[in-house]
N, C-alpha and C positions, 0 to 999 in steps of 0.2 A: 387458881380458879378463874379469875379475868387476866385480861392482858393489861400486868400493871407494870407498863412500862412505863413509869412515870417520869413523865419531861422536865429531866433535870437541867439546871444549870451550871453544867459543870466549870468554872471559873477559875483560872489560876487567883488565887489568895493575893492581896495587896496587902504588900509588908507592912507598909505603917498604918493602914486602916483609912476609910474614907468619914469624915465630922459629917455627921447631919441631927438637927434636931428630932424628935420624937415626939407625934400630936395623935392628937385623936377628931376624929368627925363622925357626927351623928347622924345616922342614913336610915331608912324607912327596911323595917323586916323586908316586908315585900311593894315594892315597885307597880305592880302591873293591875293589884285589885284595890278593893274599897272597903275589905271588912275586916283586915287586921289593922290596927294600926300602931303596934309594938317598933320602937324603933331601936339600933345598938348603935357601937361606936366599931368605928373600921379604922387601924391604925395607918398613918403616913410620915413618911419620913423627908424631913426638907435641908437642903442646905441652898443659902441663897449666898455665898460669899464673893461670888463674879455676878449676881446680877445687877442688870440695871432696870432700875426700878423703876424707870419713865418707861420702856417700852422692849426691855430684855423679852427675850423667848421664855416659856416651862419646859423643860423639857419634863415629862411626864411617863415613869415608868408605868406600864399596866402588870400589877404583881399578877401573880400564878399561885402555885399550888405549892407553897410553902410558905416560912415566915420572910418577911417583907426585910429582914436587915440583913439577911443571905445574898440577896439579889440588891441590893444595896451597895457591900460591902464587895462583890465581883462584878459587878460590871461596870467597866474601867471606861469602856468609849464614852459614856454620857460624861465625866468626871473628867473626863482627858481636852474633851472639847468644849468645856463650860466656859472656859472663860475666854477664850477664843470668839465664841459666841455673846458673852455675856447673859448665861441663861442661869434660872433657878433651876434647881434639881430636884422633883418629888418623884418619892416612892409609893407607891400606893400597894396597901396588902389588899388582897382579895378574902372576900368574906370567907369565913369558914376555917381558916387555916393563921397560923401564928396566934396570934391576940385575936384576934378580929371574930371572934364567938359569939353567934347571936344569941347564945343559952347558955355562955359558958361552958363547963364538964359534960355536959349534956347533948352539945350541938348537936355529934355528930349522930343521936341516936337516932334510929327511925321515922318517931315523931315529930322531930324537931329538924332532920338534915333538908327538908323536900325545897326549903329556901337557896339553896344551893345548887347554882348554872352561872353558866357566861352571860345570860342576858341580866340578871340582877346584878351584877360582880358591873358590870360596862357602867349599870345604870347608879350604881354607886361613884364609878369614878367621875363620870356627867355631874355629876349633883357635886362631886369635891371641886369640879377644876371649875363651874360655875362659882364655886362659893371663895376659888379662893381668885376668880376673876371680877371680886367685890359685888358679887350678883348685880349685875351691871346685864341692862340688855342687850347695850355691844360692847362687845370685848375687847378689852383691851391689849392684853399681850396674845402672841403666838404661842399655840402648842405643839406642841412634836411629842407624839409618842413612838416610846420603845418598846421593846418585847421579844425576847428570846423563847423558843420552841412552842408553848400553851399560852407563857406569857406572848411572842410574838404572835400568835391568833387573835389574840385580844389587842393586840396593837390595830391590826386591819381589821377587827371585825368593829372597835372603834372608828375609826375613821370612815371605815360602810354605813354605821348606823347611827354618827354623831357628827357627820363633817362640819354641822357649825359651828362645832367645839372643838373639833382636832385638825390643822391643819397640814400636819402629813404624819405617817408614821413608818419607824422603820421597824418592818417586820423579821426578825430573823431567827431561819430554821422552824418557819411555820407550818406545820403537815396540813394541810388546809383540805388539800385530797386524798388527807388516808380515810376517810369514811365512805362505806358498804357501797361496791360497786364504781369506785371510781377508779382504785387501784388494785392489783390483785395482790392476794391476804396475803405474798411470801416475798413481798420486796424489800419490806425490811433486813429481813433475816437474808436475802441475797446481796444485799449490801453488807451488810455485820460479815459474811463468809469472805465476801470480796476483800474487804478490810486487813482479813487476816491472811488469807492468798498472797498479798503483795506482799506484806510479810515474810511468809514464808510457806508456800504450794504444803510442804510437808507436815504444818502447822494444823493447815484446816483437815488433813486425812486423819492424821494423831487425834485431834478432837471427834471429828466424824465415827475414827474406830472404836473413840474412847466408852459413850454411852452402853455399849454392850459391856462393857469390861466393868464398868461402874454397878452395872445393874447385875453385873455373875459375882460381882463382890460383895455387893449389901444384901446380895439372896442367902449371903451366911449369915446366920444369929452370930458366930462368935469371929468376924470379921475383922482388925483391928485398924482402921480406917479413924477412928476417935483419937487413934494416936496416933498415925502415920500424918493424918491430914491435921493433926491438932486440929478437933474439932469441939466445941466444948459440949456436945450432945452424941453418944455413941448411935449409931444405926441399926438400929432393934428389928423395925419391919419394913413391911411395905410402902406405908405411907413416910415414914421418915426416908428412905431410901428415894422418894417423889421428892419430895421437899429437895433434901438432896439437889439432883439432878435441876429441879428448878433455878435453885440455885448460883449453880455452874453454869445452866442458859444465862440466868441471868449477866451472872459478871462478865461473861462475852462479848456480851449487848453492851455493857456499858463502859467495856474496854476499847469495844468499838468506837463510840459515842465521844469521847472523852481522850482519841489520839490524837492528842496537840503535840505539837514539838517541845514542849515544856514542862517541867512537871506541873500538876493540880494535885489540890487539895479539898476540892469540894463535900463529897459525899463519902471518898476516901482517898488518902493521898498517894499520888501516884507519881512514877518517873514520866519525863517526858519520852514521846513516842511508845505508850505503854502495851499497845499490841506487838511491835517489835521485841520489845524488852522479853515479855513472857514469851512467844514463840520459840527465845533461842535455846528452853527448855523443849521445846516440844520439835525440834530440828533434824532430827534423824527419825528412821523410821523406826517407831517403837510397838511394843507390846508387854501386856500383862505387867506384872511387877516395873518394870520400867516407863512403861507409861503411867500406869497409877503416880511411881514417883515424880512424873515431868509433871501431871497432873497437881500435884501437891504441891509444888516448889509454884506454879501460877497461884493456885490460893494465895500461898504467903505473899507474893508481891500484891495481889490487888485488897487483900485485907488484913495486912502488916508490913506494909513497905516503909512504917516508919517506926517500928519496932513496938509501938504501944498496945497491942490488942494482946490478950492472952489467950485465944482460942478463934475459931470461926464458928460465930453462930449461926448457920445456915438456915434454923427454924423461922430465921425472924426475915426469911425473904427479903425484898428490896427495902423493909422498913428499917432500914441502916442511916448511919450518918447523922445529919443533923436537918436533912431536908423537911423533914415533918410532913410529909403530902399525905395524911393516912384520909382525907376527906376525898381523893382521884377516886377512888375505887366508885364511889356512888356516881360522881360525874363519867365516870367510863358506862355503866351500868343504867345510865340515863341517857344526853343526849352526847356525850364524846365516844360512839361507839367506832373505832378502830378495830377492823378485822385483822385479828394474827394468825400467820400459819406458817408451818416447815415442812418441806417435805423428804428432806434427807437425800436430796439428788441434788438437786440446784443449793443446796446449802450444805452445812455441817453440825445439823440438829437432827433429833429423833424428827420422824415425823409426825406431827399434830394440826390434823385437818380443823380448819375455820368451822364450829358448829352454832351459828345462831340459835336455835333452839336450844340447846344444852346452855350456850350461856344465857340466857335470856332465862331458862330454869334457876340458874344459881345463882343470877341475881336477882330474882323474885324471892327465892328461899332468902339470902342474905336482909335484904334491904325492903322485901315488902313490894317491889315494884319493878314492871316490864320495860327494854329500849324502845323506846323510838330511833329506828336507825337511822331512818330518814330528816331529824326533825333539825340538826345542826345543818344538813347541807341545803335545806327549805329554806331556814331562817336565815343565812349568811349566804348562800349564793352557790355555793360550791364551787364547777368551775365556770360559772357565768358570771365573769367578774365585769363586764364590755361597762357594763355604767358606774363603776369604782372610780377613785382617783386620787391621785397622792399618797400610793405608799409603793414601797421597795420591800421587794421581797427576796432576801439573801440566806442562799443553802451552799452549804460546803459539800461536796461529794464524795470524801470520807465519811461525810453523817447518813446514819440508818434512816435518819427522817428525812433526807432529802427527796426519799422516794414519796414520801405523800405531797410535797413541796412546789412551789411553782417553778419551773427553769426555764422559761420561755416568756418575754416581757407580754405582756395584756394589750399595751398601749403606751401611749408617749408618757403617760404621771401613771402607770402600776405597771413596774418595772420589776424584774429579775436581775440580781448579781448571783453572780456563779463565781464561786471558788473552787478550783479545784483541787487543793489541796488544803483545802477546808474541816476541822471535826465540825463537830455541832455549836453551832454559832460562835464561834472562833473570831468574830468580826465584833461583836459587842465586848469583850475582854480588852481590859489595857493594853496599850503597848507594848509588844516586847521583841529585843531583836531577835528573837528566832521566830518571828512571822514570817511566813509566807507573800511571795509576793502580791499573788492573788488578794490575799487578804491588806494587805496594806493599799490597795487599788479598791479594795469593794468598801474599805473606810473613806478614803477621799471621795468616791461615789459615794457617798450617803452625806457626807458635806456639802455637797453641790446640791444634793437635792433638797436638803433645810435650808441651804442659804435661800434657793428659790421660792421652797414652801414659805419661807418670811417675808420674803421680799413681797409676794402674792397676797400675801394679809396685808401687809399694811398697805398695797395699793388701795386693798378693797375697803380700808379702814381710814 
């Protein structure tokens, strides 16, 4: 129904885990008026074992659309460089999502969700990283925020609307110009097609041919697709036969997303190079029964690659794993409207024209309420970024998001790194030696720019 492409962060797993403690802080429902004054607690995670406590850096993550000890727990550059730096380490959940409930069981219902955006979410972390700068009217340590894909918006869109409080941030994999009219609605998915091209040219026709083949198979009631595909829900009709197909868009996209050279384990675990991997089922030119089979044999790797699943549930859409973002849907539906569309020429999707109106219906049916398409690219800038400063903004060009992304520096302090052989923020993940060169050059670049963004505070301090 919406484009819930939700920006994950797909993270190779650290084997021994990363310590941090677990707090809670007490932030105002809402931020911007005067006649609620209900307040909750928003959870944050700290470990301060390299800092130094006269005048160390925060580094300070701006969580996203999941639980705040995922993104924690993978992203390895803040971790990697802490004590290099001698900085503390906070996590900050974003309301609405993990713990962080302002009604509890209830948040997300109609009634209760409308608290939920990026400008309350910013206005909460302002109010943490004041309080945890001893509410002091000048500040003490340096911050530097991070932020990987929604999370990396909220990095820049902090430092656009808090620079007294954020001294640089590294933004990475921020689609900043996928909203209405700035890019056209099929770059992603021509990136996602490109992905699998390099791959292997015969990969993307096999997928391209395959939708029809899928849809003259589930036009049979007694189809056996429930067992060929081990799926743990047989394909009855129409609408399951959608779902279906959604499905398979989906894992595409996010096999796209998620080709590191390594394997992850984020959302689901996967070998490294995972668009390669599946391809080499899909490598000659197939049809009917044999392609349904290549088609199958990708299932199993992207949703039992490590033998533990006993079925594919395809009903449950992108609500897999352990990301928890079921609260994106309303933020897509309000002010993160991202136009999606295929058109079956430039890509290797059905085609499915971008329709505002039609979405703009079903999220009013859904949620009670209309987009404003225009009201994220008002409030943040969009691409009129000339009077920003101090952040870095890094896209890998394997990533589908790259295309809403910035790749062309702003200015001397809002700056572009380009990987090119980059997935999706590939540059905040730990170390590992099968990085890319690109990427180990777009880490020392984001060194150089904190060493500077600190060095600049404490002039001015």
């Amino acid at each position: 129904m919406f484009p819930q492409l939700v920006f994950v962060l797909c993270l190779l797993s650290a084997s021994s885990g990363y310590q941090f403690e677990t707090k809670w802080f007490r932030v105002p429902l809402d931020h911007f008026g005067y006649q609620r004054n209900e307040t909750f607690e928003i959870k944050y995670l700290v470990n301060d074992s390299y800092w130094d406590r006269g005048n160390g850096p925060i580094f300070f993550y701006t969580g996203n659309e999941g639980q705040i000890e995922l993104f924690a727990q993978h992203t390895g550059f803040m971790w990697d460089i802490a004590e290099e730096f001698r900085a503390k380490i906070v996590f900050a959940e974003h309301r609405y999502y993990g713990g962080s409930m302002p009604f509890g069981n209830q948040s997300l219902d109609n009634n209760h969700v409308g608290y939920l955006s990026a400008a309350q979410a910013l206005a909460d972390y302002a109010d943490l990283i004041t309080f945890l700068q001893g509410n002091s009217m000048r500040a003490k340590y340096p911050v530097i925020a991070f932020g990987g894909s929604y999370g990396g918006m909220l990095a820049a869109y902090f430092r656009m609307k808090y620079p007294h409080i954020v001294a640089g941030s590294i933004a990475a994999s921020a689609p900043i110009h996928m909203y209405p009219g700035m890019v056209p609605c099929e770059v992603f998915h021509r990136i996602v097609t490109s992905s699998f091209r390099v791959a292997s040219p015969a990969c993307v026709e096999n997928i391209r041919r395959s939708w029809a083949v899928v849809k003259n198979v589930t036009s049979n009631p007694n189809n056996t697709l429930q067992k060929d595909w081990k799926l743990c829900d047989a394909v009855k009709n129409s609408t399951d036969s959608e779902l279906l197909m959604d499905f398979l868009q989906s894992m595409y996209e996010t096999l796209a997303m998620v080709n590191y050279p390594f394997p992850s384990d984020f959302l689901v675990p996967l070998p490294g190079q995972p668009v390669r991997v599946v391809c080499q089922y899909l490598n000659d030119t197939l049809s009917n029964v044999k392609l349904m089979e290549g088609i199958g044999k990708v299932l199993q790797v992207f949703t039992n690659y490590d033998g533990k699943s006993k079925c594919v549930d395809y009903k449950k859409g992108e609500d897999y794993g352990n990301l928890d973002a079921s609260g994106w849907n309303y933020q897509a539906c309000t002010e993160m409207i991202m136009p999606m569309c295929t058109t079956g020429v430039d890509d290797m999707f059905q085609p499915k024209p971008w329709n505002l109106t039609a979405f703009a219906e079903d999220c009013h049916k859904t949620y009670g309420v209309y987009p404003r398409p225009d009201a994220a690219r008002i409030q943040y800038g969009g691409d009129k970024l000339q009077a920003a400063s101090n952040i870095v903004f890094s896209n890998g060009l394997l990533d589908p998001w790259a295309g809403g992304g910035i790749l062309n520096s702003i200015s001397d302090s809002v700056v572009a790194v380009v990987m090119i052989d980059g997935a999706h923020h590939l540059d905040l993940m730990p170390a590992n030696e099968k990085d890319p060169t690109s990427v180990r050059m777009a880490r020392e670049s984001h060194k150089r720019h904190i060493r500077n963004w600190i060095r600049a505070f404490r002039k001015q301090n």
